[in-house]
C-alpha positions in Angstrom: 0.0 0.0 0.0 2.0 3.1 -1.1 -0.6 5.5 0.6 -2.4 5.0 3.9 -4.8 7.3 5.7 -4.7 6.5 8.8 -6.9 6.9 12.3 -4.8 7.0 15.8 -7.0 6.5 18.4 -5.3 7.2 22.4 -7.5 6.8 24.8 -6.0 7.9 28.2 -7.9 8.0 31.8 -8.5 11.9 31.7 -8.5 12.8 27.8 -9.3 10.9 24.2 -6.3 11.8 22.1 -6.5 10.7 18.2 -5.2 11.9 15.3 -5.4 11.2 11.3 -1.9 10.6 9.7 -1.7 10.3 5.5 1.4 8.5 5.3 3.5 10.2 7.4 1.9 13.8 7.7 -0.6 14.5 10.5 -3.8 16.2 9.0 -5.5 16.5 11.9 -4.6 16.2 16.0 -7.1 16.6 18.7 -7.2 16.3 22.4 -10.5 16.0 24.1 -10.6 16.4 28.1 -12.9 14.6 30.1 -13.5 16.3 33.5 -14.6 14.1 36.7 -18.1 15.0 36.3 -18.6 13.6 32.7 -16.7 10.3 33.5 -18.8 9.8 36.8 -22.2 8.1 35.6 -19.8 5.6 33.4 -19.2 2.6 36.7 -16.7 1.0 34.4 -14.3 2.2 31.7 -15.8 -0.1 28.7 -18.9 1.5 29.5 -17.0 4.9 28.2 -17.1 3.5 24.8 -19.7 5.0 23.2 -19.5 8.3 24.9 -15.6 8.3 23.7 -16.4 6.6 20.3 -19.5 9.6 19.5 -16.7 12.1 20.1 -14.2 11.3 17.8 -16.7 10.1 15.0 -18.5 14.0 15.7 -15.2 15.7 15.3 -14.4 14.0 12.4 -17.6 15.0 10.6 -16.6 18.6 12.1 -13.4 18.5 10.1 -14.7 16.6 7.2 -12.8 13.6 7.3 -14.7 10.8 5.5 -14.6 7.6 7.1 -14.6 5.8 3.8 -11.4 7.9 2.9 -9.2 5.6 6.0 -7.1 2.4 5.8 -6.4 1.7 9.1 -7.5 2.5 12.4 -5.1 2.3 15.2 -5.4 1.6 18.5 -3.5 2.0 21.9 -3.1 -1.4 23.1 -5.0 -2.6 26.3 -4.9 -5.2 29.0 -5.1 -8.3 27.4 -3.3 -11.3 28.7 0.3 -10.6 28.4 2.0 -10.0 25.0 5.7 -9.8 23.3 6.4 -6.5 22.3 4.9 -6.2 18.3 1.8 -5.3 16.3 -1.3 -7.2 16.7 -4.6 -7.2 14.4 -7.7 -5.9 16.7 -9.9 -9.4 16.0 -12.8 -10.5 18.5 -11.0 -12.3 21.3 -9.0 -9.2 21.9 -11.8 -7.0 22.3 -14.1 -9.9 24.3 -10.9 -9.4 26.6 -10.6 -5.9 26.8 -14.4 -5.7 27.2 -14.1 -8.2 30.4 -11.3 -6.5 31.6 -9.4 -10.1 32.0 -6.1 -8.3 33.1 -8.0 -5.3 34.8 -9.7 -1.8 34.3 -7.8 0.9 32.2 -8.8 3.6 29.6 -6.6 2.0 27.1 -9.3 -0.9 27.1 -11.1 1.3 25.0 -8.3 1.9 22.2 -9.2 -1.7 21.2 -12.8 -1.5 21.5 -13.1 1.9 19.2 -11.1 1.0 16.6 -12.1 -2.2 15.9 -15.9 -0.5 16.0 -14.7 2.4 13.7 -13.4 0.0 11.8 -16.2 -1.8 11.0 -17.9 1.2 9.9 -16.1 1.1 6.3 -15.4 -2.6 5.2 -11.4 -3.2 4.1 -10.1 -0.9 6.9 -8.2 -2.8 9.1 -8.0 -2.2 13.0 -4.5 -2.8 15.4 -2.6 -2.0 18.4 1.0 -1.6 18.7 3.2 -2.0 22.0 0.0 -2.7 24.8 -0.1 -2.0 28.2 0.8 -5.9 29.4 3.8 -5.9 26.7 6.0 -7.9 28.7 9.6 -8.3 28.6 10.6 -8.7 32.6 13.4 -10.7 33.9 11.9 -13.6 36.0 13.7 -12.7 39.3 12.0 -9.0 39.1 8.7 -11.2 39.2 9.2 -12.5 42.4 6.9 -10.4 44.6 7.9 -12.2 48.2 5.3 -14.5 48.5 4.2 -17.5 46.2 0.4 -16.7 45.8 1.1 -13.3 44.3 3.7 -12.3 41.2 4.7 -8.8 39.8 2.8 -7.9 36.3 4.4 -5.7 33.7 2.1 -3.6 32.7 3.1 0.1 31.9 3.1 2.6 29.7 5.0 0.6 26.9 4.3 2.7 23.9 5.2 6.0 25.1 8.3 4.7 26.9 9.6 2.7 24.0 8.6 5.6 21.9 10.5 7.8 23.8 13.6 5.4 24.3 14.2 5.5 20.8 13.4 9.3 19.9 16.1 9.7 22.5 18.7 7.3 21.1 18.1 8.9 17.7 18.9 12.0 19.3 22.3 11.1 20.5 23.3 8.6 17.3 23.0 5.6 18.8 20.6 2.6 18.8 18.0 1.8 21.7 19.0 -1.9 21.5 22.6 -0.8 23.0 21.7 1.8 25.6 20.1 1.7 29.4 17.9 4.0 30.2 15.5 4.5 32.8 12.4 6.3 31.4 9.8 7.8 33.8 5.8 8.3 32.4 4.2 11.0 34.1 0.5 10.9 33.4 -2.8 9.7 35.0 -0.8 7.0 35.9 3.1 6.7 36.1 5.5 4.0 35.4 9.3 3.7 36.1 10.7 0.9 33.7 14.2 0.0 33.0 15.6 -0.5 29.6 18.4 -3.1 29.1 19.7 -2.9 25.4 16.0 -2.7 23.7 14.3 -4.6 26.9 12.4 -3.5 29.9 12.9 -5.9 31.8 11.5 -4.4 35.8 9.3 -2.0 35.4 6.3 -1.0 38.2 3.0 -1.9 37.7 1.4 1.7 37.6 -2.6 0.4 37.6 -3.4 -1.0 40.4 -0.8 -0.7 43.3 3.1 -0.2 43.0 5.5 2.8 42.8 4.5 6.4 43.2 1.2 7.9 43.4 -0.3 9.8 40.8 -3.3 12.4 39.8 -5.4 9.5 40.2 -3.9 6.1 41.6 -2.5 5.7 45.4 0.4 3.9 44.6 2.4 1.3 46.9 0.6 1.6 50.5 1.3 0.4 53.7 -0.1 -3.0 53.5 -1.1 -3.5 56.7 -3.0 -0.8 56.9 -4.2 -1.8 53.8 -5.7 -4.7 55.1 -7.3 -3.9 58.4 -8.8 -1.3 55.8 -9.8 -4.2 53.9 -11.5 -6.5 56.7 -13.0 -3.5 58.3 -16.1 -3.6 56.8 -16.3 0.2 55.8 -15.6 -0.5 51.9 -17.0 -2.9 49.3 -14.4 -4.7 47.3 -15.2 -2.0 44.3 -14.9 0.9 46.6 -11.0 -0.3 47.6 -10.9 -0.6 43.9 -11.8 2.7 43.5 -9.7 4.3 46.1 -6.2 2.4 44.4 -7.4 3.5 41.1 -9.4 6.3 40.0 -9.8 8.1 43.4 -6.4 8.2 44.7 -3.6 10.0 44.9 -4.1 13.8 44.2 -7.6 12.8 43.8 -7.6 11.6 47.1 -5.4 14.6 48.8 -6.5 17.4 46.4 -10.0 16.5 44.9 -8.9 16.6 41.6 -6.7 14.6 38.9 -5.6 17.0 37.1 -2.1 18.4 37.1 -2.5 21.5 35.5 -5.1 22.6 38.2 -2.7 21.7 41.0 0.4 23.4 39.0 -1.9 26.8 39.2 -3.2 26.5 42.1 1.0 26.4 43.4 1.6 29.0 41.8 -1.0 30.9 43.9 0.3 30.1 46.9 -1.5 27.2 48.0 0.9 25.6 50.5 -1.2 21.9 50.6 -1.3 21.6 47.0 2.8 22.4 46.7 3.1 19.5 49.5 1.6 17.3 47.8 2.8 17.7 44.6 6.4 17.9 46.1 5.6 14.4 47.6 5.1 13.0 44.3 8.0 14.5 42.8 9.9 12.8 45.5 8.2 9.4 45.1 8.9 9.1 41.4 12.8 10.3 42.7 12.7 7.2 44.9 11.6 4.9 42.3 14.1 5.6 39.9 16.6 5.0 42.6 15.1 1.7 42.7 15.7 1.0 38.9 19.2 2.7 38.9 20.0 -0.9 41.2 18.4 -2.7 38.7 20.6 -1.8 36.0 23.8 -1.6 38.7 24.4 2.0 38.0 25.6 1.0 34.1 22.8 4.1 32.6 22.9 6.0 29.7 20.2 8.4 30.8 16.7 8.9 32.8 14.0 10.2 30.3 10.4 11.8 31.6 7.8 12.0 29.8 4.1 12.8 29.8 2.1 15.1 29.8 2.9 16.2 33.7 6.6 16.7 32.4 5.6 19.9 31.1 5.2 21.4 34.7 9.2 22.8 35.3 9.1 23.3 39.1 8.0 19.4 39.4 11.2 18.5 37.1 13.5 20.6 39.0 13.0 18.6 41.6 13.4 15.2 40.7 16.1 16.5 38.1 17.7 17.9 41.9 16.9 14.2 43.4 18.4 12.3 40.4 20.5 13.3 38.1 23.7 12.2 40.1 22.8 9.0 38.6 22.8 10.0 35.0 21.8 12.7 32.7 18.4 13.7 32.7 16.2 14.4 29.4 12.9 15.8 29.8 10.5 15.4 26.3 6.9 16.6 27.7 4.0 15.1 26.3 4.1 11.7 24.8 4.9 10.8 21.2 2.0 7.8 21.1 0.1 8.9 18.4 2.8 9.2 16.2 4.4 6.0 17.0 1.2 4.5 16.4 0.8 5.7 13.3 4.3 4.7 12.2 3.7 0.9 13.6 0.7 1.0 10.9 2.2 2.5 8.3 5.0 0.1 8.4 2.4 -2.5 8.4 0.8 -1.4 5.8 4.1 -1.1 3.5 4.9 -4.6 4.5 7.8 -3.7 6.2 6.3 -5.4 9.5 4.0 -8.4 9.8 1.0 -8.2 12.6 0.5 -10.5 14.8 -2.6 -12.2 15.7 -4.2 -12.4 19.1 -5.4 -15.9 20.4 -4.1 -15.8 24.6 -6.6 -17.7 26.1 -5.1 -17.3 29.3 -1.8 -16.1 31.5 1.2 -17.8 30.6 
């Protein structure tokens, strides 16, 4: 295929992001911000779907782009069972699993489920995902957890970080596949992974209970107190659900998850929402101490990225906390959409082969 329109569809807890890519040029790049209020009546993410899918297909109409006019539809990969890093066709199991929520609740769920929809809409346009959430690529002693009936899950922010891994070694004339590099994702969610020559192989499970707190998730907490919380008889299961992810952190502390509120509201003074903020900053220092063992102080670089990256008093900080280890490279935002786009463009040149879902189960 010589020419490919093409629709990148980024679904993130607090915002839809999606763009439309002919070959390599982006015609069109949209962010849409969904405020606690809207997101409230929704008890689970899949039921989002429609909500999120209506948006996109009404600002396409707005901007006149013609369904019939695009390829492929591009998704940001969800938690599936887990997956070897690639390109994978969107077919039925995938979104049966990402519909269930098999490997647990997320907003990148819904990447799946809208573009294999959208894609439906105009026969011969294909639907994928590239780099998902459970892409998994840890070494089996950062598994162990310190206890048999539990194990440690990778799932991150794989797309982004890879993304960002390899902007960065382009940058510097080298290849990702021969640098380490701790990268740092700083969203709704963040994740800490470290990258051994092209792998990642520890990285913390940012959904549901490890590393720092975020806008929106609590993070590792004490567990004991965790489970007298637990057995207390206060909080149904779903609410402790809740509380880990969707309602914690600055949710929790500062009533709302987003970062640019609390950035302004610092700037005006407001002493609890510079504390709290300042505890993240130092939490996410922390955990990249952690990784800095992991790769025995042999790093290249710590990268941050996401969209909290933008806010410079919150990377002073951890720059201030971190970079005795190694350099420090801030790239705000996150490159997803693009690297999506380019992951189905190669596709479609047949410079890449997708991969077909069909996990039944955990490995």
């Amino acid at each position: 295929m010589k020419f490919a329109r093409i629709l990148v569809i980024n679904p993130g807890s607090t915002s839809t992001k999606f763009a439309v890519y002919d070959n390599t040029v982006c015609s069109l790049l949209k962010t849409l911000h969904h405020s606690m209020a809207e997101l409230a009546p929704f008890k689970k993410i899949s039921e989002q779907f429609e909500f999120r899918k209506n948006l996109i297909l009404s600002e396409l109409k707005h901007d006149r782009i013609d369904l019939e006019s695009i390829n492929i539809v591009i998704g940001r990969g969800g938690l599936t069972y887990p997956l070897k890093s690639g390109v994978y066709y969107i077919n039925q199991l995938m979104v049966d699993h990402c519909r269930q929520g098999v490997m647990g609740e997320h907003a990148s769920n819904l990447g799946s489920l809208i573009a294999f929809d959208i894609a439906h809409m105009n026969p011969g346009t294909i639907a994928l995902v590239a780099d998902p959430v459970v892409t998994d690529e840890m070494d089996d002693i950062a598994r162990v957890s310190g206890h048999p009936l539990f194990q440690r899950l990778s799932i991150f922010h794989a797309l982004n970080q890879k993304a960002v891994a390899r902007q960065h070694a382009a940058k510097i004339g080298k290849h990702y596949e021969e640098l380490n590099l701790i990268v740092v994702h700083l969203g709704g969610g963040i994740t800490i992974g470290a990258h051994n020559n092209g792998k990642v192989i520890d990285v913390n499970n940012g959904l549901d209970g490890e590393g720092p707190y975020s806008p929106e998730r609590s993070g590792t907490l004490p567990v004991g107190a965790l489970i007298e919380l637990c057995f207390s008889g206060k909080y149904t299961k779903d609410e402790i659900h809740t509380m880990v992810n969707g309602r914690g952190g600055l949710v929790a502390y500062l009533g709302t998850n987003d970062a640019r509120e609390v950035e302004i509201a610092v700037n005006h003074g407001d002493e609890k929402s510079a504390f709290y903020l300042d505890a993240m900053a130092y939490q996410v220092s922390k955990s990249i101490g952690e990784m800095a063992t992991v790769l025995k102080g042999n790093i290249d670089g710590i990268l941050i990225t996401g969209g909290i990256a933008y806010d410079r008093k919150l990377m002073a900080q951890i720059r201030e906390r971190v970079e005795f280890i190694a350099p420090v490279s801030i790239y705000p935002g996150q490159d997803e959409l693009k690297s999506l786009a380019m992951n189905a463009l190669m596709v479609a040149r047949g410079e890449i082969d997708a991969l077909v879902y069909d996990k039944t189960g955990p490995e």
